[in-house]
Every structure is written in C-alpha cells, then in structure tokens.
N, C-alpha and C positions, 0 to 999 in steps of 0.2 A: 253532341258526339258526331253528327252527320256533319255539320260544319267543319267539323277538324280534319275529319276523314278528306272531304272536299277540296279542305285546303293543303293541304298536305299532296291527293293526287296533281291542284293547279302548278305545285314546288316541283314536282316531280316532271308534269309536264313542260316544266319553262326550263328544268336543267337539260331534260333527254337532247336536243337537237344541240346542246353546248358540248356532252359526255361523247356526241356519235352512240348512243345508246346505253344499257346498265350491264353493267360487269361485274363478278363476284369481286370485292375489293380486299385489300393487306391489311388491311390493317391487321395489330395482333397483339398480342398479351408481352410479348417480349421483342428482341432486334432480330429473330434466329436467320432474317436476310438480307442484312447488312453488319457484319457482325467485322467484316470486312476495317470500318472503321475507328475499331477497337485495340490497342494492344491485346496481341497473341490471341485476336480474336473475344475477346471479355470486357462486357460491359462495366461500369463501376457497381459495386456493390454496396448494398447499405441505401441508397438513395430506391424508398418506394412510397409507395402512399396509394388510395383506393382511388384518385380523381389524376395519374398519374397514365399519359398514352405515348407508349413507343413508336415514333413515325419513323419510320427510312425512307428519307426523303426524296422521291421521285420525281425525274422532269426526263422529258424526253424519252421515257423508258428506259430510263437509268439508275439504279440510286446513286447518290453524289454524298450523301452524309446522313447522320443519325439526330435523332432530337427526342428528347424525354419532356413531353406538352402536359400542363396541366390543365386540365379541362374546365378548372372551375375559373380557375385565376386569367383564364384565356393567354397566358404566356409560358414560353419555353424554358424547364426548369433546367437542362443544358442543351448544349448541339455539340456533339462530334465529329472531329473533321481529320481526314489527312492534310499537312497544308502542302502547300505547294507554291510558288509565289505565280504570281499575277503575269504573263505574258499577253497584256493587253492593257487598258483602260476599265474603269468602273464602267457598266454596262448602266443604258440608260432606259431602264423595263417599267413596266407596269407591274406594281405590287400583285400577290399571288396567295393563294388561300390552298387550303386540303379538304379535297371534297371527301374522301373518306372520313374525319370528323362530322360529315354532313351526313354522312348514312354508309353503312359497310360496303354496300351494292354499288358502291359507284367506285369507278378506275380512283388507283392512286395517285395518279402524276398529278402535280400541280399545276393549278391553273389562274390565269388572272381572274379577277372580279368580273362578273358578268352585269351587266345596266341591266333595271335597277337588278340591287343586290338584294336576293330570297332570304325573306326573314331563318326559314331554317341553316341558311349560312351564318347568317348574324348569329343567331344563336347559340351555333356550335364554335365559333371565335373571334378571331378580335377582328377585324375589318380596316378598312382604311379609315372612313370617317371618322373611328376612336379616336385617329393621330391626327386628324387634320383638326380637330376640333380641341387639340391640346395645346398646351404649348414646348410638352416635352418632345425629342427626336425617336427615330426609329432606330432604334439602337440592334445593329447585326451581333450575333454570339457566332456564329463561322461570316466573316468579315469576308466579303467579297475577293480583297484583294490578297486573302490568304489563298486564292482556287487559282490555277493556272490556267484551263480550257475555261472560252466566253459562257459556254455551258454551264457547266458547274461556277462560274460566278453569277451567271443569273440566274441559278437553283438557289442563290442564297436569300432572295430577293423572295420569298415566301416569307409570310407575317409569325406562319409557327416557328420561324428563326429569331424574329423579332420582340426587341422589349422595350417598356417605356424607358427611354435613358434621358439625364439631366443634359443639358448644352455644353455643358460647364464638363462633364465627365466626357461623352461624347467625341467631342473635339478635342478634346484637354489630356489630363495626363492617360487618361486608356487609350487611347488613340497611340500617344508613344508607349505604351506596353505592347499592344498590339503590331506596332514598327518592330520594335526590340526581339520580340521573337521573328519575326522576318530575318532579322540580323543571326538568330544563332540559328536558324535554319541551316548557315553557310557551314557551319560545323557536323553537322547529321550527316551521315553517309546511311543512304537510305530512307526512309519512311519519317516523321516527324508524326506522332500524333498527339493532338489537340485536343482537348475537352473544358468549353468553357461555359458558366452556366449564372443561375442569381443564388441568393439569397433573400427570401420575401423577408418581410417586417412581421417580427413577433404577432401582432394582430396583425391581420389586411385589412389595412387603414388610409392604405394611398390608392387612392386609383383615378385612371383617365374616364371619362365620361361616365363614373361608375357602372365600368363591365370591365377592365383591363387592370388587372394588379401593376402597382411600381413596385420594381424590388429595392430592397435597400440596399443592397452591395452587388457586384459583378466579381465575378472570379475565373481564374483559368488556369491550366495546369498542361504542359506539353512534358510529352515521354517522348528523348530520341536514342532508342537501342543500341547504333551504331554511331558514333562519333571518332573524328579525328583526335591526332594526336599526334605533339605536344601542344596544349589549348594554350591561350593566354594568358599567364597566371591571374587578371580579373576577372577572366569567367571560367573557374575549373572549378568553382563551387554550383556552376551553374547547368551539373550536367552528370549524370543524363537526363535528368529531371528537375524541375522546378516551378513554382507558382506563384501567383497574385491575385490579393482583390482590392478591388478598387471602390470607392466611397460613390453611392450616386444619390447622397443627400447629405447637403452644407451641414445641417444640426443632428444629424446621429452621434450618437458617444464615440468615445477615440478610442474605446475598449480592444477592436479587430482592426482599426485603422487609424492611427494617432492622426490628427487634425497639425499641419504646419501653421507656424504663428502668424505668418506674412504672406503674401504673394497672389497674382490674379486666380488660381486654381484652387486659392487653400474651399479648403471644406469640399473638394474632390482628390485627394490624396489617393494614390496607390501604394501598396504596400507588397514587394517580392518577400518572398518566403520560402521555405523548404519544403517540399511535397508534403511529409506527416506533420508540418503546423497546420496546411490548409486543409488537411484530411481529417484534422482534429475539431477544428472551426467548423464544417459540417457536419460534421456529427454531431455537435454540438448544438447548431441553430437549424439544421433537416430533419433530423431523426430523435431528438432528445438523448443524446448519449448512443445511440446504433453507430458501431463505428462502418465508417463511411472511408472505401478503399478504392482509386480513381482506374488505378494500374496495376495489372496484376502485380505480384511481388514489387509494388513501389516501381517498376521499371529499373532495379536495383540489378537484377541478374541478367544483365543485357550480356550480348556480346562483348568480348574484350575491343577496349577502344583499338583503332586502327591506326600505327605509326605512320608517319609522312618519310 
C-alpha cells in the first residue's frame, strides 16, 4: 500500500511542473458547458452506459467541441462539432491527451504527451504508442478540416477524438463522406451541426495493443436548421438532415452496410441514410432497443428554409 501511495505522489510530482500546478478540474457527469455544440443546445438521448465520460473539449481555454469517451474501451463513443470549413492546412501537432481522465484535480485543456509518458496516463487512455504499434490509422470523428480557426483544428488532434480506423475506410470512401458534407455545408445558412461517433462489435473482440477497442462501423449524422432555397433537386432529400455509416471491417455482415461486389474499397462501403434509419441502427446495436434520438425533434422543426 505504501508503494502505491509513493508512486502515485512520484505521477503527481512528474505532472505538477507540466499542469503549472493542480487545479479543481471539468470534468462531469453531463456536457452542461458545452452544450453550445448541440442542436437547440441537447445532447443525443438514449446513448448512456456506466463507463461512459462527457469531455468538453478544452485547448487553449476554450471549449472547441464535445465528445462522449468511453473509459474502458479507451475510444470516443461520438465527438460533436459545429463545422466550419478549414480556412488553412491540416496543422502539423503533436498528439494530445486529457489530463482530467488522469485525475479530476488537474486543468482540463489538452495537452500533448509528456516524455516518458506516466503510467497513470496510460492507464486512464489510449496513448500514442497504441497507434504506432498498430497497423491501423488514427482515425478523427470531428476531422480537422471540418474547424476553420488553426485552433480548433488542432483541438481535434487529441486521442479522446480518435479511433482505430482501417486504411482502407480512412482514406477511402469516409474520407468522401466527410468531403460530401463539406459540400452541403454551402447550403446551411447558419450553424451546421455534426455528431459523428462508432459502433463497437457485439463482443470487444478487436483491439490495438489489447487496450484500445476497434469499432466495427463509423457513423455520422449533421442537423442544418436553416438552409437555402430552391436546393438541387439531387439533394432535397438531403436536408435538413441526414446520415451515414460506414464499414470499417472488410468481413462484417452486409446487414447495416451491404458489401459492393467489385472495386478497390469493397468491404469499406458507406451507406447514406435518413436520420430515424440511423437512429434506429443505434438503438439497436447501443442500447439493446433504447431508442436513441441524435437531434432534438429530428432537426425536422427547423426554421422555414430561406428563398434565394
């Protein structure tokens, strides 16, 4: 017991001169201060679980976005963003951790990895080492170049935003889903908001170094309130809401994502959908049947769209 005590104050004293000292920390049971990146201010409903931590993600003494972490699985069960498009380049950071998962007492902002890295950080999440010793990528759920200020693209760059994603998914067709909303962005008058999150495997059976869950699917769903009008007649199904998930393993069943017969991406297929399919699909494989609701009223009682 005296050892653990010992080593625990050594953790303590290797962070203090990293923190500038200990501070009462955010963390907290719900988003109640960042709620900001929520339609009408509300989180999705139906998505909980006991190993389940709401971060509002802090850099710079800022929050930039939201993220629902789970604790055991060491990866992000969604991240919620305003988007914004990118008015720079991908920023080129050093990955970034949440010291509050390391202990309540300590500041929320994010911070890079500190040499070497304190086992009580490893232990409270994923680390870089996971991913360098994988061969899977570091997969963003609020994607860099959905943030306009270099700020808040390099608040995305925290690991509690990151999940093991395939190569093949990654760079491949999520990568154009993730463009594709870029694209209807130009339609929103106003706010765009975002929520995109995983889908773990029935058992947790994948994992990177065994400490990092793989999910089997990526999903995401954007609410824009306000949109133009008249839309293109190809995308007026597409609005004010809509969604995807995408395949991020070649041999799962084609049950939520049918498998294409040909092509260099088959077995990372994406699949757009209607907001209450993909609200149904979570409830279904999150919650056993708890229906699972992203946006308030669906994002169905926005404002009337806006004539040109």
């Amino acid at each position: 017991m005296k050892g653990s005590l010992l080593s625990c104050s050594a953790v303590l004293l290797l962070l203090l001169p990293w923190f500038g000292g200990l501070a009462v920390g955010k963390i907290s049971k719900d988003f109640s201060e960042c709620l900001y990146y929520f339609y009408k201010n509300i989180p999705p409903r139906g998505i909980i679980g006991a190993n389940y931590q709401p971060i509002c993600q802090e850099y710079n003494n800022i929050y930039r976005f939201a993220t629902l972490y789970h604790k055991w699985y060491k990866t992000p069960l969604f991240s919620a963003y305003i988007l914004s498009k990118a008015d720079g380049p991908r920023p080129r950071v050093n990955w970034m951790y949440e010291p509050q998962l390391v202990n309540p007492y300590f500041p929320p902002d994010m911070r890079p990895f500190p040499e070497p890295v304190p086992k009580d950080v490893i232990e409270s999440q994923a680390v870089d080492n996971d991913y360098k010793l994988s061969k899977l990528t570091r997969g963003h759920l609020n994607p860099s170049m959905h943030q306009m200020g270099e700020e808040d693209r390099i608040a995305t760059f925290t690991l509690t935003n990151i999940v093991p994603q395939e190569k093949g998914s990654n760079s491949g067709l999520w990568n154009d889903w993730e463009k594709k909303v870029l694209q209807r962005k130009n339609y929103c008058i106003g706010p765009m908001y975002v929520i995109t999150g995983v889908i773990p495997y029935m058992s947790p059976s994948h994992w990177i170094n065994n400490r990092v869950a793989v999910p089997e699917y990526i999903w995401s769903a954007y609410c824009c309130p306000e949109y133009s009008k008249p839309l293109p007649d190809h995308l007026e199904m597409f609005f004010p809401t809509y969604g995807a998930v995408g395949r991020n393993y070649r041999n799962s069943g084609g049950e939520i994502v049918p498998t294409a017969k040909t092509g260099e991406n088959k077995g990372y297929e994406v699949s757009e959908m209607p907001l209450e399919t993909l609200e149904g699909i979570l409830s279904n494989r999150l919650n056993q049947n708890r229906t699972v609701n992203l946006f308030d009223s669906k994002c169905l009682n926005a404002k009337k769209p806006i004539e040109n």
